[in-house]
BAGUPA-891777 format. One record per residue (C-alpha): x, y, z; chain; residue number from 1. Coordinates in nm, 4 decimals. Example, Ala and Ser with C-alpha at 12.3 -4.5 7.8 and 13.67 -1.06 7.14 Angstrom:
// residues 2
+----------+----------+----------+-------+-----+
!        x !        y !        z ! kette !  nr !
+----------+----------+----------+-------+-----+
!   1.2300 !  -0.4500 !   0.7800 !     A !   1 !
!   1.3670 !  -0.1060 !   0.7140 !     A !   2 !
+----------+----------+----------+-------+-----+
END
This chain:
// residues 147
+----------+----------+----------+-------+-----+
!        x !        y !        z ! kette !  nr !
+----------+----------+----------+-------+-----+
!   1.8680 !  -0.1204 !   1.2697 !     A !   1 !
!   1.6317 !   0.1420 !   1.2247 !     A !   2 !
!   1.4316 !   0.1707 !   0.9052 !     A !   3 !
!   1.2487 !   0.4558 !   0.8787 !     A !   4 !
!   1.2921 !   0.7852 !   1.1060 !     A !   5 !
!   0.9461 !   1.0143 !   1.0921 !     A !   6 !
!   0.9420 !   1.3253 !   1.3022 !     A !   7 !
!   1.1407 !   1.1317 !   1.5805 !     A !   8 !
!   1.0066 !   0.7894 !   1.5812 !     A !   9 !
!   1.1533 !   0.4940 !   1.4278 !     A !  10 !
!   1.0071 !   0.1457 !   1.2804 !     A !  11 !
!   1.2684 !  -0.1160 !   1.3066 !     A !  12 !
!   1.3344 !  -0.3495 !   1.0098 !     A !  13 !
!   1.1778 !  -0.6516 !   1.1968 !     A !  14 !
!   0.8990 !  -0.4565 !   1.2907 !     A !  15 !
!   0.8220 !  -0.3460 !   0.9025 !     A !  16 !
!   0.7685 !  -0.7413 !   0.8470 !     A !  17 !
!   0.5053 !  -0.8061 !   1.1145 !     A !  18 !
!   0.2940 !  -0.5479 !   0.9767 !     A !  19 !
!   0.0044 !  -0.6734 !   0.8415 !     A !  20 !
!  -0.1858 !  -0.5380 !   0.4451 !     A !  21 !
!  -0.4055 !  -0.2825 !   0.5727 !     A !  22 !
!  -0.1084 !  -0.1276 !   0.8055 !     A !  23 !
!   0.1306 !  -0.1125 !   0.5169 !     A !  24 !
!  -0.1517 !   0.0165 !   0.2611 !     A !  25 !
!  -0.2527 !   0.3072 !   0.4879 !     A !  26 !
!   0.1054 !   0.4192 !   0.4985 !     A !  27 !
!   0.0916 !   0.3553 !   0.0870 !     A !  28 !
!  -0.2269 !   0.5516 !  -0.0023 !     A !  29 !
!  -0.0704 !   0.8610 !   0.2278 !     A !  30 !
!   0.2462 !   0.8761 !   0.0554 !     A !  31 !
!   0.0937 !   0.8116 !  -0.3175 !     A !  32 !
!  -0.1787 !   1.0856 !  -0.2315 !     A !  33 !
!   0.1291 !   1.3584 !  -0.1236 !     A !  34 !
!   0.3010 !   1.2552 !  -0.4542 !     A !  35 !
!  -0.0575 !   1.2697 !  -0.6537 !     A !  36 !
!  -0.1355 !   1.6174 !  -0.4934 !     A !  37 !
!   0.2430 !   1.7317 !  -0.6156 !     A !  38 !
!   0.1523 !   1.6173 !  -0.9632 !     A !  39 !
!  -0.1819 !   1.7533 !  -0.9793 !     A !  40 !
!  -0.0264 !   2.0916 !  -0.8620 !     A !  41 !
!   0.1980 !   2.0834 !  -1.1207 !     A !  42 !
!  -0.0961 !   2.0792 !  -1.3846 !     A !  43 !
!  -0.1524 !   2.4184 !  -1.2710 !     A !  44 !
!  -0.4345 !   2.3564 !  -1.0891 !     A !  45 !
!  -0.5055 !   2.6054 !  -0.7926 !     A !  46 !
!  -0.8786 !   2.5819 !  -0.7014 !     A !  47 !
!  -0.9740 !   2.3367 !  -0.4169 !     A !  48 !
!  -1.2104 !   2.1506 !  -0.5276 !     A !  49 !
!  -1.0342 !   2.1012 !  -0.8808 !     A !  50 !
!  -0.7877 !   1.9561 !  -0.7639 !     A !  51 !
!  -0.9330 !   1.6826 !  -0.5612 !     A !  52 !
!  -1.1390 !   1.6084 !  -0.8805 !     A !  53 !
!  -0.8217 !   1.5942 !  -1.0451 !     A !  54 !
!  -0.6366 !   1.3713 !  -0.7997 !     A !  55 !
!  -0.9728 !   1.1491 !  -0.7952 !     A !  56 !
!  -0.8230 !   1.0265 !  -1.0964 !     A !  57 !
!  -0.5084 !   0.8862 !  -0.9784 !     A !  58 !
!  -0.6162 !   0.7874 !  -0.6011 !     A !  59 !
!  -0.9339 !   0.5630 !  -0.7421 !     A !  60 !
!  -0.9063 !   0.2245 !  -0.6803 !     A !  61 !
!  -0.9604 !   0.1848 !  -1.0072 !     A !  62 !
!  -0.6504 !   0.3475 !  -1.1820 !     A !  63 !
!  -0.4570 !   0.1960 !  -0.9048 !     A !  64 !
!  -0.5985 !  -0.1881 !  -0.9917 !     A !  65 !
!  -0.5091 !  -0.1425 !  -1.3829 !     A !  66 !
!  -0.1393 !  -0.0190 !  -1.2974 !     A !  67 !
!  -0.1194 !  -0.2769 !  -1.0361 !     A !  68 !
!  -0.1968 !  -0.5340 !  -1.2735 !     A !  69 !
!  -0.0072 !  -0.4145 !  -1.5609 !     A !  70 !
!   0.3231 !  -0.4421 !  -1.3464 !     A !  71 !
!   0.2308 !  -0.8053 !  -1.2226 !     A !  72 !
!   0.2078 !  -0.9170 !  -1.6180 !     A !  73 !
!   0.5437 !  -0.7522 !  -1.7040 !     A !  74 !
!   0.8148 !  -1.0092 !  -1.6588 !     A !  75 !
!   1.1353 !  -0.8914 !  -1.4042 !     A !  76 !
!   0.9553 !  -0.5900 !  -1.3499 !     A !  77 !
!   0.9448 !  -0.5966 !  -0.9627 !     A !  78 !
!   1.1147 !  -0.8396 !  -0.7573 !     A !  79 !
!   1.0118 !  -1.1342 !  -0.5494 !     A !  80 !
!   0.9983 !  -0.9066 !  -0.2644 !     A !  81 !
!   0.8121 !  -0.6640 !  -0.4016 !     A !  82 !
!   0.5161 !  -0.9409 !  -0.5452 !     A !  83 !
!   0.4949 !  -1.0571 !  -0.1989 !     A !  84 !
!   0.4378 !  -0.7268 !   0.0066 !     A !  85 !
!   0.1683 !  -0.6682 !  -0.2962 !     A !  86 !
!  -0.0039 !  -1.0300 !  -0.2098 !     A !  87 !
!   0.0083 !  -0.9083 !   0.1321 !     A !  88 !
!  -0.1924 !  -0.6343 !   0.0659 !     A !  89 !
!  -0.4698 !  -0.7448 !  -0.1661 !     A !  90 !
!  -0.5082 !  -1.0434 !   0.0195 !     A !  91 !
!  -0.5746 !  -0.8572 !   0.3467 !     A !  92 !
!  -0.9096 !  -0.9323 !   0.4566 !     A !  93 !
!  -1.0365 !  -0.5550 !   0.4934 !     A !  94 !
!  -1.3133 !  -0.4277 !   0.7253 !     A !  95 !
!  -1.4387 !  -0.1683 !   0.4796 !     A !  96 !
!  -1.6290 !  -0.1806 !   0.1339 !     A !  97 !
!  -1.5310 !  -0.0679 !  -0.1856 !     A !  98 !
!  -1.7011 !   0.2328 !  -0.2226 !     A !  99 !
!  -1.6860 !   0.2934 !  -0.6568 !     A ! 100 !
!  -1.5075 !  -0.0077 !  -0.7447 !     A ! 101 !
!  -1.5438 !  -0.3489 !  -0.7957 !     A ! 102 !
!  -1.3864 !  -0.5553 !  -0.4676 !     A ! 103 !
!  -1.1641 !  -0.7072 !  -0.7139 !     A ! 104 !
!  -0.9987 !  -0.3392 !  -0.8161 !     A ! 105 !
!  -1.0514 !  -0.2658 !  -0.4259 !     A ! 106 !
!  -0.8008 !  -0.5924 !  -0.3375 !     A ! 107 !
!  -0.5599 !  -0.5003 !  -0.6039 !     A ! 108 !
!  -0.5584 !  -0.1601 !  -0.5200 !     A ! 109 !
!  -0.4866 !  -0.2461 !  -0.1923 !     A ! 110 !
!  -0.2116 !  -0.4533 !  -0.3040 !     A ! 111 !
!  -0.0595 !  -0.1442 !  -0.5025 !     A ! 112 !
!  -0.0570 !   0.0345 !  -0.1732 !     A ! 113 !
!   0.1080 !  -0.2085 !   0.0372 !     A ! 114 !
!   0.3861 !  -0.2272 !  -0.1869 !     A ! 115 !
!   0.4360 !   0.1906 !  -0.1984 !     A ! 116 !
!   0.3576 !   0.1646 !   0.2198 !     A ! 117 !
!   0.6510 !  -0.1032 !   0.2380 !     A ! 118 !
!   0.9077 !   0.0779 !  -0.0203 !     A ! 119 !
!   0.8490 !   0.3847 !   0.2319 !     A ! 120 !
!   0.8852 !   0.2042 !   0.5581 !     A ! 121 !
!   1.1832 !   0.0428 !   0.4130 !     A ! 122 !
!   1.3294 !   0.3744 !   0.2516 !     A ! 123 !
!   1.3401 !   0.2211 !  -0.0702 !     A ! 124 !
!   1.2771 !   0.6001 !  -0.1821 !     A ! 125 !
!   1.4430 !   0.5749 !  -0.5273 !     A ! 126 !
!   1.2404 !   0.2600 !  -0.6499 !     A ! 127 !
!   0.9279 !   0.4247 !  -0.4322 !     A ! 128 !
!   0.9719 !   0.7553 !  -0.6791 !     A ! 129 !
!   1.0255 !   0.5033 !  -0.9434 !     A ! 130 !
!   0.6658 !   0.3104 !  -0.9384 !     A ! 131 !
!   0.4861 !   0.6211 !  -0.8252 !     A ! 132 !
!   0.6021 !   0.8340 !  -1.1768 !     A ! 133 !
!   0.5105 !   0.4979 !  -1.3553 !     A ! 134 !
!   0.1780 !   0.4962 !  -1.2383 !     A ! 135 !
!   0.1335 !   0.8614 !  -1.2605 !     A ! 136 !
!   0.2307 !   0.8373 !  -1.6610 !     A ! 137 !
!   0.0565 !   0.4965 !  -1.7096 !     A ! 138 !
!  -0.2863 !   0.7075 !  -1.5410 !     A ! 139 !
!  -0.2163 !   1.0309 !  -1.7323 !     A ! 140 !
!  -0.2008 !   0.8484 !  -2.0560 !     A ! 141 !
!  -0.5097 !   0.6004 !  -1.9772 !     A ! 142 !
!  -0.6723 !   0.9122 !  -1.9513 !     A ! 143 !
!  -0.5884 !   1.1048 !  -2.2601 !     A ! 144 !
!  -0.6859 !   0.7163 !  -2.4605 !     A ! 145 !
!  -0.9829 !   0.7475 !  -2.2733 !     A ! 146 !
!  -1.0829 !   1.1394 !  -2.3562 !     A ! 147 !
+----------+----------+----------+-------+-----+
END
């Protein structure tokens, strides 16, 4: 059974469940950043550099930790599944360093990016769009409470 078909090569459903955190978060943190660079776009934002400063925002370990862990405290809202490809993620021991975040957001961030790297493997693409405009809201109005 094939699970996910990109540019002519295929992961198989079995193979999707033998990958390990860091595997499923680096597939995550590319298909969150194409959605983040969408939004950002739609903002009206043109110039280069802007936008990455805008997108900063969103991508940061930080923003990611806080909607991680506002999901996690909200009873029934993701499934048993979902919890577990997140624990596979933040509890990944990872080779690299938190660069502007505490290891803490780093792990959970993590975690939020294994889920979105499994939900895309898996072509969960309607609950994928799902979390990814709930975090995009929950950042956009953390930041105008912040402002």
């Amino acid at each position: 059974m094939e699970a996910s078909e990109i540019m002519g090569s295929s992961v198989t459903v079995q193979a999707i469940d033998l990958l390990n955190g860091s595997t499923l978060a680096y597939v995550g943190d590319a298909v969150y950043e194409l959605a983040v660079r969408k939004h950002v776009l739609s903002k009206g934002i043109t110039q280069v550099n802007h936008l990455h400063r805008a997108a900063v925002t969103y991508v940061g370990a930080v923003g990611q930790a806080k909607v991680m862990l506002h999901w996690i405290k909200q009873e029934d809202f993701l499934t048993a599944q979902e919890i577990t490809m997140y624990k596979r993620g933040r509890n990944h021991k990872a080779n690299t360093k938190a660069k502007n975040a505490s290891i803490g957001d780093y792990r959970q961030a993590t975690g939020f990016e294994s889920l979105l790297g499994w939900l895309a493997l898996t072509e969960q693409t309607d609950r994928l769009n799902q979390l990814i405009k709930e975090a995009i809201t929950m950042i956009d109005e953390g930041e105008q409470v912040n402002e």
